[in-house]
C-alpha positions in Angstrom: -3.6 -49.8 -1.2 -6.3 -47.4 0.5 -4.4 -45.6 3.5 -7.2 -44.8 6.1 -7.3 -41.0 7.9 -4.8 -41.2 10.4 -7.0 -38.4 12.8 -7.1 -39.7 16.5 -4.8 -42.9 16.7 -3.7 -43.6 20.1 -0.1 -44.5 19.7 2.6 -45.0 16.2 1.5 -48.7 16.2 -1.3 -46.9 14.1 0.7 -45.9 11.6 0.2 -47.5 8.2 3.4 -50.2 7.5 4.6 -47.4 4.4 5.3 -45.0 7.4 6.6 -46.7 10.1 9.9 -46.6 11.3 11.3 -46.5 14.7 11.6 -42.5 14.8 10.1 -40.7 11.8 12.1 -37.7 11.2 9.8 -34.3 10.7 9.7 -30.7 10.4 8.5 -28.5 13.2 6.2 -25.3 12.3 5.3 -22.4 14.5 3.9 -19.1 13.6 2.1 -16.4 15.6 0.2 -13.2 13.8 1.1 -10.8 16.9 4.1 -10.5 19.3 3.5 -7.0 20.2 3.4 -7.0 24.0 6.2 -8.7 25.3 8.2 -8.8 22.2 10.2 -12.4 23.0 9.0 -14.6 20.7 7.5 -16.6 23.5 4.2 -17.4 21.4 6.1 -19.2 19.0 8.1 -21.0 21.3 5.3 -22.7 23.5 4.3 -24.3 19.8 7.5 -25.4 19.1 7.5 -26.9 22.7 4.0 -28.8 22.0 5.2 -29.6 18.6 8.1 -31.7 20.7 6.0 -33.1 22.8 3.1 -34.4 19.7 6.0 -36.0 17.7 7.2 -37.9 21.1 4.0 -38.9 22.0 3.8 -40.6 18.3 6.8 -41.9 17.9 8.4 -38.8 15.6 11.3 -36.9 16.4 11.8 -33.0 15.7 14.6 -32.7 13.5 14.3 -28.8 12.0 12.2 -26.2 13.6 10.4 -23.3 11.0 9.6 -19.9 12.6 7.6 -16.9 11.6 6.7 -15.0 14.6 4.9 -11.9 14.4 3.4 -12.8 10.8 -0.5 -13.1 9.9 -1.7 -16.0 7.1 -4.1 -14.6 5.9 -3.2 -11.0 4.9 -2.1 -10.9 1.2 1.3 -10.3 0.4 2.7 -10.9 3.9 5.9 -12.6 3.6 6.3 -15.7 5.5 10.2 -16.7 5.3 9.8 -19.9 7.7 6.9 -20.7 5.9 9.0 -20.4 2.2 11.7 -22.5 3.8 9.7 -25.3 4.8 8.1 -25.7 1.6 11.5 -25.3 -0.3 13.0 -28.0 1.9 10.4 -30.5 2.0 10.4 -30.3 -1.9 14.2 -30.8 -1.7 13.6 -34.0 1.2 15.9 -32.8 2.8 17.2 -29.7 5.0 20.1 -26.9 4.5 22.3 -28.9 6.0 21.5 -32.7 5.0 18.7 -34.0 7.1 16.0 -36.2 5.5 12.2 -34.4 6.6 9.6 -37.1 6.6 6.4 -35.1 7.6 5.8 -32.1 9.3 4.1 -30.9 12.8 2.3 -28.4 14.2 -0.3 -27.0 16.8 -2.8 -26.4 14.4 -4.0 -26.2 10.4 -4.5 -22.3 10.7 -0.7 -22.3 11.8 0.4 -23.0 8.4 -2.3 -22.0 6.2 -5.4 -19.2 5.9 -5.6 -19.0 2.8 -6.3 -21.3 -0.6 -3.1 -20.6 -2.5 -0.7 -21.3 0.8 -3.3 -24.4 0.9 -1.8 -25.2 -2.1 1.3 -24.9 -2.0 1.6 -26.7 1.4 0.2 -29.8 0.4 1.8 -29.7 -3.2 5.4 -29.6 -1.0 4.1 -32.0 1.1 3.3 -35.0 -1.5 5.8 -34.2 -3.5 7.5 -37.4 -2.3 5.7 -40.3 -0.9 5.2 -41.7 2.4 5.1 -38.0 4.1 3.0 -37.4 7.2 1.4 -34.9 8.6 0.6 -34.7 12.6 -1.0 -32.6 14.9 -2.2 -33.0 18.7 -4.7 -34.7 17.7 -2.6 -38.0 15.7 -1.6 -38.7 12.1 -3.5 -37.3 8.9 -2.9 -39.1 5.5 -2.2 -35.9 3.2 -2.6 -38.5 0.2 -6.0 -39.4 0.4 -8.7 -37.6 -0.6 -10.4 -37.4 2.9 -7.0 -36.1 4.4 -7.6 -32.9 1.5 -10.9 -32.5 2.7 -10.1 -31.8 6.3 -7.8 -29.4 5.1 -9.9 -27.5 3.3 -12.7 -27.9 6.4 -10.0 -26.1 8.4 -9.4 -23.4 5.9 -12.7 -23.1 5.5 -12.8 -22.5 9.5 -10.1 -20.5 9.9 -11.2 -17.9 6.8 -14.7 -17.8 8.9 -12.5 -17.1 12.0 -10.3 -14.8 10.6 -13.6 -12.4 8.7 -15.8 -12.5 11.9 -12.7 -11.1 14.1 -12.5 -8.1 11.6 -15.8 -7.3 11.7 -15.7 -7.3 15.3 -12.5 -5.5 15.6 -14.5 -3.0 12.8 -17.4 -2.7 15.0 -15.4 -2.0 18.1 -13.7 0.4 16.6 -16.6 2.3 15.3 -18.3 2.3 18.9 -15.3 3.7 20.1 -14.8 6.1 17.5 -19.0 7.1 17.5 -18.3 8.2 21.5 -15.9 10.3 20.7 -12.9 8.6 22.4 -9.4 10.1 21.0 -7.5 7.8 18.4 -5.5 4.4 19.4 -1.4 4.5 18.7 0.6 7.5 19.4 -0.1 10.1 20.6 -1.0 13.1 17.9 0.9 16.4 17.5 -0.5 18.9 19.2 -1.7 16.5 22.5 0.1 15.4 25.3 0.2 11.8 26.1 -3.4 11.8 27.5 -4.4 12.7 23.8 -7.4 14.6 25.7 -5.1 17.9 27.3 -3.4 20.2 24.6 0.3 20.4 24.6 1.4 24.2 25.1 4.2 24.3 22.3 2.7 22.1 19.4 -0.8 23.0 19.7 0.3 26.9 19.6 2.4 26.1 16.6 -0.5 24.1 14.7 -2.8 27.4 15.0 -0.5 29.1 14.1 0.6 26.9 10.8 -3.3 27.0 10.5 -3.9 30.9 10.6 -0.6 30.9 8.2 -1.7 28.8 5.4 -5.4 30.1 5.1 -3.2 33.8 4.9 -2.0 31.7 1.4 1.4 30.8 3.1 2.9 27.6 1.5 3.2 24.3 3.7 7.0 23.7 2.9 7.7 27.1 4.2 5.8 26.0 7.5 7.8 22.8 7.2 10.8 24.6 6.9 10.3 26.9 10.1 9.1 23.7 12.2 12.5 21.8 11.4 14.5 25.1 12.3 13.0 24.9 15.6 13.7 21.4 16.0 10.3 20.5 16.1 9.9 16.6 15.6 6.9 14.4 15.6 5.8 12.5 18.3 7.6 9.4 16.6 10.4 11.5 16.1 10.4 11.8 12.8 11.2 15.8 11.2 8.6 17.4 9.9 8.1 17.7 5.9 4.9 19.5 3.9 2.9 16.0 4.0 3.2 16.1 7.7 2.6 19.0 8.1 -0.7 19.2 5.8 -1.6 15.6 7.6 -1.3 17.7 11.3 -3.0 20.9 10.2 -6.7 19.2 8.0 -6.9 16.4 10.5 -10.5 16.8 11.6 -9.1 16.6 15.1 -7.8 20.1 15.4 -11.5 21.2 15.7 -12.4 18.2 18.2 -14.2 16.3 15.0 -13.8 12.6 15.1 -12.9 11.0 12.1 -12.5 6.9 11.2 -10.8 5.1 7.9 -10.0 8.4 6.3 -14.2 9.4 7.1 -15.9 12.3 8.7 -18.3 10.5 11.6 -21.9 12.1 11.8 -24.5 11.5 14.4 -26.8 8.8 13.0 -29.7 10.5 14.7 -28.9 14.4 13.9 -26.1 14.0 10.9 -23.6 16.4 12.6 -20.3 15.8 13.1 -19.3 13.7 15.9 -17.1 15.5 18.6 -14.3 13.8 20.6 -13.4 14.4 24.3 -10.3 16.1 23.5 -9.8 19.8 23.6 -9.8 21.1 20.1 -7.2 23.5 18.9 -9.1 25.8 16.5 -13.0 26.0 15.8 -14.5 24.4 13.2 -14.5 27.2 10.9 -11.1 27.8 11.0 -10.5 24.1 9.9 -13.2 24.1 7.2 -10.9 27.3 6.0 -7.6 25.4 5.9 -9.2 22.6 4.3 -10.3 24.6 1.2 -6.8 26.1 0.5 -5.7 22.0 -0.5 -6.3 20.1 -3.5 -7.9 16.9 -3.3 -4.6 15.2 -4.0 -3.2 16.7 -1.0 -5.7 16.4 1.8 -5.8 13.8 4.3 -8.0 13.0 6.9 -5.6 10.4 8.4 -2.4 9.2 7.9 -1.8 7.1 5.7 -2.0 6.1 1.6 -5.6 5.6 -0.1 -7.4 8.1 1.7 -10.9 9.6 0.8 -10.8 13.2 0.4 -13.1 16.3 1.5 -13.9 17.6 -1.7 -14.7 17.0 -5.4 -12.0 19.1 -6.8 -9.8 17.9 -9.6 -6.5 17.7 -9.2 -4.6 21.0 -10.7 -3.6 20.4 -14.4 0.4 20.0 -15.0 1.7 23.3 -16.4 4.6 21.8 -18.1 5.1 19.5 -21.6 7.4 16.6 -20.0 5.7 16.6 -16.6 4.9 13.1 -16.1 7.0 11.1 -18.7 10.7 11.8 -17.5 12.4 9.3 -15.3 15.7 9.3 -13.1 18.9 7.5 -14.9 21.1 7.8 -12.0 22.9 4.9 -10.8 22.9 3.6 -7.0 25.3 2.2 -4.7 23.9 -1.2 -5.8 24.7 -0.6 -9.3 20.8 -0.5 -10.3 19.0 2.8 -11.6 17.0 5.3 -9.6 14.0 5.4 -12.0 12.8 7.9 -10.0 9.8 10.3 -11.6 11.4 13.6 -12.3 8.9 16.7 -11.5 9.1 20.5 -12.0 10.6 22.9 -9.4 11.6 26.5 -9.8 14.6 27.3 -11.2 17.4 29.3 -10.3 18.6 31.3 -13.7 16.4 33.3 -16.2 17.4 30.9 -18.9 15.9 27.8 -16.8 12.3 29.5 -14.8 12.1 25.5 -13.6 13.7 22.6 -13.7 13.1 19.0 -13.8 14.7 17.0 -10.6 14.5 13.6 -9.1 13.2 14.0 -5.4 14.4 10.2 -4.4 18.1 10.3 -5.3 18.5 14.0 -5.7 21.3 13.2 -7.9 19.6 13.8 -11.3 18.3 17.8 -12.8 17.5 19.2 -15.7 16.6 22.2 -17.3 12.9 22.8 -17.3 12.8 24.3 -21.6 15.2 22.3 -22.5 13.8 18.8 -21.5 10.4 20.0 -23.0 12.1 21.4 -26.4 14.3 17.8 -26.5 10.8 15.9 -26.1 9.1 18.0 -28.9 12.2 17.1 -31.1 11.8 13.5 -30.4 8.3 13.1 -31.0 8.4 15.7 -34.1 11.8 13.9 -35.7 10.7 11.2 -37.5 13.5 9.3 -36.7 13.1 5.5 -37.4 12.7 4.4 -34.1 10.8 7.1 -32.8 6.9 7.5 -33.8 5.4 8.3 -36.9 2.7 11.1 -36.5 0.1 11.7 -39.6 -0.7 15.1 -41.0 -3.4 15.5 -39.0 -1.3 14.6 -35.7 1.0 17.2 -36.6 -1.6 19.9 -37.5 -3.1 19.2 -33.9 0.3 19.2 -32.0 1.1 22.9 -33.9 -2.4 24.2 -32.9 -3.3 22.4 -29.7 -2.9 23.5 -26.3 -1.0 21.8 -23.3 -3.4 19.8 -23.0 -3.2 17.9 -26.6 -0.1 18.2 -26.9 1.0 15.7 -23.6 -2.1 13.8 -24.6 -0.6 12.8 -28.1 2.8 12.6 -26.2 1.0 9.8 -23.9 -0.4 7.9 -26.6 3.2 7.6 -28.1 5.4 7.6 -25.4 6.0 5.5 -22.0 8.8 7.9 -20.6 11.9 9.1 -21.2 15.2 8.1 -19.0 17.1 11.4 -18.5 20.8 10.4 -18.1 22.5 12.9 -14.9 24.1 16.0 -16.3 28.1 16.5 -16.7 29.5 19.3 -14.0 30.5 22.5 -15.9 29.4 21.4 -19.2 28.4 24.0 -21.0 26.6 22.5 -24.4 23.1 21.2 -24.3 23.2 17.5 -24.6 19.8 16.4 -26.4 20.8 12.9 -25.7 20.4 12.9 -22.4 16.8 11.8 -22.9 16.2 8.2 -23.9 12.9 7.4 -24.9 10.5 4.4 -24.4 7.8 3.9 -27.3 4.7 2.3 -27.2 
């Protein structure tokens, strides 16, 4: 039997005989992408108020309610637990704690779904069993038929076009803003009071000064160091660190330049810089001059991962063999391992002028020579489950530089798991490094 679309029906006499039932039992969805204002989840809960009030008016009754407030649909990788329980459930037919879900309700298609795979997966939980429904204010849809699918992809469809046009527009807006040289939205930035316009008297006299230090060829940790001596915290209260501290002093800011996702602005008509309406805290030279003393790997415009940088400089080359390739073997708390990379810091004895130490657990250091010497022994042993180099692989490792020699390590070699050293011992254990082949 062909089961008509079920959009606009008046009353649950419309319901096709295969659903009707004197109360249909179904799940109630709300979700909301922002709750940033008044924080109290009232967004969510006028849905789930309508949602009571759509499956009275046709003849359904509300038996388990699905939450995600706070969540957007349609940015990847968002995790949506209300969403994920829903489906679970209505594959299962039946709630956590026993009760039989017949359909589901909600406001709205964009509620549940922005993007094609949570299309999918929605209506895939959905049929899984037969005679489900689907309802919104607007009556009963047939999720069976082929013209029921189709309306839900015109929604999607919709609510993709929606969701594109409002980022461009929030894009554009923020551009305008940004081209008239009005100060940064969110906190407030170090060095500014809350205005972000007027410069604050301590932090602003201790970025020129960090600024005037580091183009002297002082290192940012040391700056770092002084800052969390003083008690100096951010204006989120975090304490400062050498990111933070580079972030705060190459910030185009600090010389009244505006800057927007990670770029320099110019002047469309003149290509200069833009300047902001804030007071700047050095001149532009002076900034150009702390800029130059950072790698490209180092600088940031903004905060934040993934940011363009200034220059075309190449990243400094490492100065050590097993830079790269060694990873923490420490355990955790949870019983798991650290796998933390391990990089080079100066030492502390003439026999070890650095050493190799895992910045996440801190629980894991070894000798600088003595990891590279144990990696040269690995890849030079011959040992049957190590790698077998030709002639000609050996002759190049013997005569190359640095440089070949960690790019025949890589082409053998994923890492090594350095196991955490034995207090006092006094013997150099080779087998603390555990290799991974290719």
């Amino acid at each position: 039997m062909t089961v008509d679309l079920m959009v606009g029906r008046e009353n649950v006499n419309d319901v096709p005989t295969h659903w009707r039932s004197e109360l249909l039992d179904v799940a109630s969805y709300a979700r909301i992408s922002e709750d940033v204002r008044q924080r109290d989840g009232h967004g969510v809960r006028h849905q789930l108020r309508i949602n009571e009030r759509t499956a009275h008016e046709h003849g359904c009754r509300v038996v388990a309610a699905y939450v995600d407030n706070g969540r957007s649909a349609s940015k990847e990788g968002m995790a949506r637990p209300g969403f994920d329980r829903l489906l679970e459930d209505l594959v299962r037919g039946r709630t956590a704690e026993g009760q039989e879900v017949h359909g589901v309700v909600c406001v709205a298609d964009d509620r549940l779904y922005r993007r094609p795979e949570d299309l999918a997966r929605f209506f895939a939980a959905l049929t899984s069993r037969p005679g489900r429904v689907y309802l919104d204010p607007s009556g009963f849809r047939d999720p069976y038929t082929h013209e029921g699918l189709l309306q839900a992809v015109r929604s999607l469809e919709a609510a993709v076009t929606e969701t594109r046009l409002r980022s461009d527009r929030v894009l554009n807006w923020h551009w305008a803003r940004a081209i008239e040289g009005v100060p940064h939205s969110g906190p407030r930035p170090f060095g500014w009071r809350e205005d972000r316009t007027t410069r604050h008297p301590q932090e602003a006299a201790l970025v020129e000064q960090a600024i005037d230090e580091r183009v002297a060829g002082k290192a940012v940790r040391a700056i770092a160091r002084e800052w969390f001596d003083l008690g100096v915290t951010g204006t989120r209260g975090g304490r400062p660190n050498g990111q933070t501290v580079t972030q705060v002093i190459t910030a185009p800011r600090v010389c009244g330049y505006r800057s927007s996702r990670g770029r320099l602005l110019l002047v469309p008509e003149t290509g200069e810089p833009v300047t902001g309406s804030w007071e700047p805290i050095v001149a532009p030279d002076r900034w150009q001059a702390v800029c130059a003393t950072f790698s490209p790997g180092s600088l940031y415009l903004h905060r934040g991962s993934g940011t363009p940088r200034r220059t075309d400089e190449r990243r400094p080359a490492p100065r050590h063999l097993a830079t790269g390739f060694l990873r923490c073997g420490a355990q955790r708390t949870d019983g798991t391992l650290c796998h933390g990379p391990l990089s080079a810091q100066k030492g502390r004895s003439r026999r070890s002028l650095y050493v190799y130490s895992c910045r996440s657990c801190q629980r894991c250091s070894i000798s600088g020579p003595l990891a590279d010497e144990a990696l040269e022994r690995l890849l030079l042993s011959g040992s049957p489950a190590g790698p077998r180099l030709t002639e000609d692989t050996r002759g190049r490792w013997k005569s190359g530089e640095l440089a070949e020699r960690r790019q025949i390590a890589g082409s053998v070699l994923v890492h090594c798991a350095v196991q955490p050293g034995v207090k006092g011992k006094q013997e150099w254990d080779f087998s603390r490094l555990a290799p991974v082949w290719r």
